[in-house]
Structure formats: C-alpha cells, structure tokens
N, C-alpha and C positions, 0 to 999 in steps of 0.2 A: 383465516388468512392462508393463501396457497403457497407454498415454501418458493421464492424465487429459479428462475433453471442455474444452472450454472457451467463452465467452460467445461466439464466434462461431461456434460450433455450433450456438448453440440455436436453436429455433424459437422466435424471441420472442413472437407472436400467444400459441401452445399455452402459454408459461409465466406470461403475463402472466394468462389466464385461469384457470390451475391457481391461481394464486395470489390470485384473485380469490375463486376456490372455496371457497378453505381458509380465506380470511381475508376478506370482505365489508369493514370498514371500511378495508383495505390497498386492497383495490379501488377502491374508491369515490376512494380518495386518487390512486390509480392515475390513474383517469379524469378527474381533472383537473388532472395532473403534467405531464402528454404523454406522449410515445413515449420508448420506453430507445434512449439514443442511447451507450453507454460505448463507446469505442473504446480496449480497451486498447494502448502501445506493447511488440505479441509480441517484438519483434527484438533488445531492449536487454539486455544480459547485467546477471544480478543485482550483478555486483561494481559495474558503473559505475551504475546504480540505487541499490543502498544508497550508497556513496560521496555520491552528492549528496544525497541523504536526508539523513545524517548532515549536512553542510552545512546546509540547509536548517532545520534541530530549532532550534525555539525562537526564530528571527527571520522578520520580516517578507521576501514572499518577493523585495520590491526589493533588501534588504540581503544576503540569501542569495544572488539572483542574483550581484551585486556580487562578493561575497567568492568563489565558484564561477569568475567568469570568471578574477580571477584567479590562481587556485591551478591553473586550466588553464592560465592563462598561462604559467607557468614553464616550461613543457613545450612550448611553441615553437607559435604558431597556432592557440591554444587547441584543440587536442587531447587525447585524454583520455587521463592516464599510466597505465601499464600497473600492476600490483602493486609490481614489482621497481623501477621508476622512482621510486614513491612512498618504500617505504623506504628507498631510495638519496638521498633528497633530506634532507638538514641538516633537523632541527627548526625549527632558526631561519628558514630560510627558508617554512616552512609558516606560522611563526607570521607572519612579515612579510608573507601574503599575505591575514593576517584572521583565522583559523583562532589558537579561542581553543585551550588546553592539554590542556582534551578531548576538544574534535573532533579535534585532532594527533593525539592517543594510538587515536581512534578508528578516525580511517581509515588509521592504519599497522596495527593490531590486524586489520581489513578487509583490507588488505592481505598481511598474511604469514599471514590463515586461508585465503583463494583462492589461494595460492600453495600452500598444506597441502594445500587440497582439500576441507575442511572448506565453503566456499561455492562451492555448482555451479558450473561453467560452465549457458550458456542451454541445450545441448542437456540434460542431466544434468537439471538447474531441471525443465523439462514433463513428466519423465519421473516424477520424484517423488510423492507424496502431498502433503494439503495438512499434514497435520501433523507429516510427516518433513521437511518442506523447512522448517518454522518452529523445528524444535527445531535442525536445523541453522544456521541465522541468528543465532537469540537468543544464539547463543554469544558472537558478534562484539560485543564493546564499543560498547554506544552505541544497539545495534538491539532494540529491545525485539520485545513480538509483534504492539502493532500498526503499527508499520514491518516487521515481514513481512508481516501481512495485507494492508498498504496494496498491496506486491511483488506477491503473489498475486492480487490484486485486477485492479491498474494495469498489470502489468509482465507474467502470464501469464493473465491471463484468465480465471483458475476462476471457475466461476458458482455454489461453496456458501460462501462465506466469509463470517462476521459479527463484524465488530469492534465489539462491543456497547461497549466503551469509550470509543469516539467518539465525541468531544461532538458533532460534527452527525449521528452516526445518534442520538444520544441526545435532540438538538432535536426532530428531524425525526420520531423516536417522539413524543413529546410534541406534536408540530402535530397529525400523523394521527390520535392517540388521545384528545386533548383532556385530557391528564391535566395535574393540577394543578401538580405537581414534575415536576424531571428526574427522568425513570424510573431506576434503580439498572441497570447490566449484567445482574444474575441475569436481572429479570423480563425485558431483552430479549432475553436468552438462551432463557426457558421461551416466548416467546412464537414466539422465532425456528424453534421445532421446525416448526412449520405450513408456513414457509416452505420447508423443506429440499426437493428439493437446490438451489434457485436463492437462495440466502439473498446472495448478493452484488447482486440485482436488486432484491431488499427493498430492501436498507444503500444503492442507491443511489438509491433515490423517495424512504430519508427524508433523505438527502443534498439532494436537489432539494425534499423540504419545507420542510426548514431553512431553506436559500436564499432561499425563497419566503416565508417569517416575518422575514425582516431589513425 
C-alpha cells in the first residue's frame, strides 16, 4: 500500500491556482486570505491526539486545557499515560481529575481499542486511506467523523479532506459565497467536487474566512 501524499507535499503555488481555476469566487477569496500557512503536528500518534480531543469536546479550550493537564498529572510530570496506565487507573480517580462520566468511558474505550489495534499506531495511521482510517476511529466512543477529519487534517496532513459539517467551514462558505443562510453540508459537499484532491486547503481559507467575519 502506497503511503498517502500529504500537505507538505504539495506544491502550494500549483494548488492554490488549480483551485482558482476550477473555482474563481474560491480564488478571488484566496487572494485575499493570504498564503496557506497549516502546519500539521506529523509526529503525534493518533491515540494521544484523539485522547485530548475527547477532552477537549464541548468546553472552552481554557477549561479543557485545565482538565488535560491534570488528568496528565496523575501520571507523574504531566506525561502522557500510555493505554494500559489509563485503564489501570480507578474511575474515581479520572473523575477527580474533571473528566465528566463520558469522557471516562471515552477515553478508556480509546484506550483498550489501541491496545486491540483497532486505532493505528502513527506508523500504520499514514499508511492508511482517508476513509479506512475514519471508519476505524468512529468506532471508539466519543470520536465522531469529524474528530477523525479534524486527525486527518491536523494530525496527518492529508490534503483531500472536507468536513462539510463544520460550522467554521460552513461560515467561511457563506463569507466567500455571499449566501444568505448557512449553506447545509450536501451543497458543500456538491460544491467541494471542484475542489478535489486539495479539499482540506479549501476547509482551511473558509476556516480563515470565518475568522475573518468575527
């Protein structure tokens, strides 16, 4: 199996104009976004990525920091517990560290599916597809698909991913496109065909549109 490309492959110039090509009003937004700066982190294995993810779901990201450092506390030096340390650690003690009753169940679930094998290791993770590596994720308690896409994205660097469910790719359509509503997923889905295969460079100029509409 051929390791997928990844965003630091790309000849950004050459994509940035394909996609001008194909899409004039994505252009035009292009050009006055700035330069694609994403620097995903390649090195972080998916277990400790989704782990804080789940973390993270649903609070503000001072309060998720907070609760993260220390549920790595427990684990001496804020270090990050291995699978086996996690399920090895008392409920109670997860729940004392912030970690409401479903994030507990979440990231032990996290935990003894990477110990199954069911979530890659990083080497395994780049080797995969984009939509073998999501259907394996989604299994895990808690990780929907777009906390995989987010992975895929952030964590390996695919450059075709479009999580049309994203409220800020779903803003960020709406800045570019001047539509009246939030666009529904399908249409950024039929719309995202033009973009393929850099659809992750799309999701992230209407990511920086968004931004730019606050």
């Amino acid at each position: 199996m051929s390791r997928p490309n990844t965003l630091a492959s790309l000849d950004v110039p050459a994509v940035i104009a394909t996609l001008a090509e194909r899409d004039p009003v994505l252009g035009e937004a292009i050009g006055t976004l700035g330069p694609f700066d994403l620097a995903p982190g390649y090195s972080t294995p998916p277990y400790r990525r989704l782990l804080s993810a789940i973390v993270y779901q649903q609070l503000s990201g001072k309060a998720a920091g907070t609760i993260l450092s220390r549920v790595l506390g427990l684990y001496g030096a804020g270090r990050f517990p291995s699978p086996a340390e996690i399920l090895a650690t008392p409920i109670e003690r997860l729940h004392g560290a912030g970690l409401s009753r479903a994030k507990t169940l979440a990231i032990r679930d996290l935990a003894a599916r990477t110990l199954d094998g069911t979530v890659p290791t990083l080497a395994q993770a780049r080797r995969l597809p984009d939509e073998e590596l999501i259907e394996r994720l989604i299994v895990v308690r808690g990780v929907g698909r777009w906390t995989a896409q987010m992975l895929l994205i952030g964590g390996l660097g695919r450059p075709d991913v479009l999580p049309a469910d994203d409220l800020g790719v779903r803003k960020g359509f709406q800045r570019v496109y001047r539509t009246r509503q939030l666009p529904e997923p399908a249409r950024i889905v039929r719309q995202g065909r033009r973009w393929a295969p850099y659809r992750s460079v799309a999701s992230w100029y209407f990511w920086r549109a968004a931004d730019e509409g606050q």
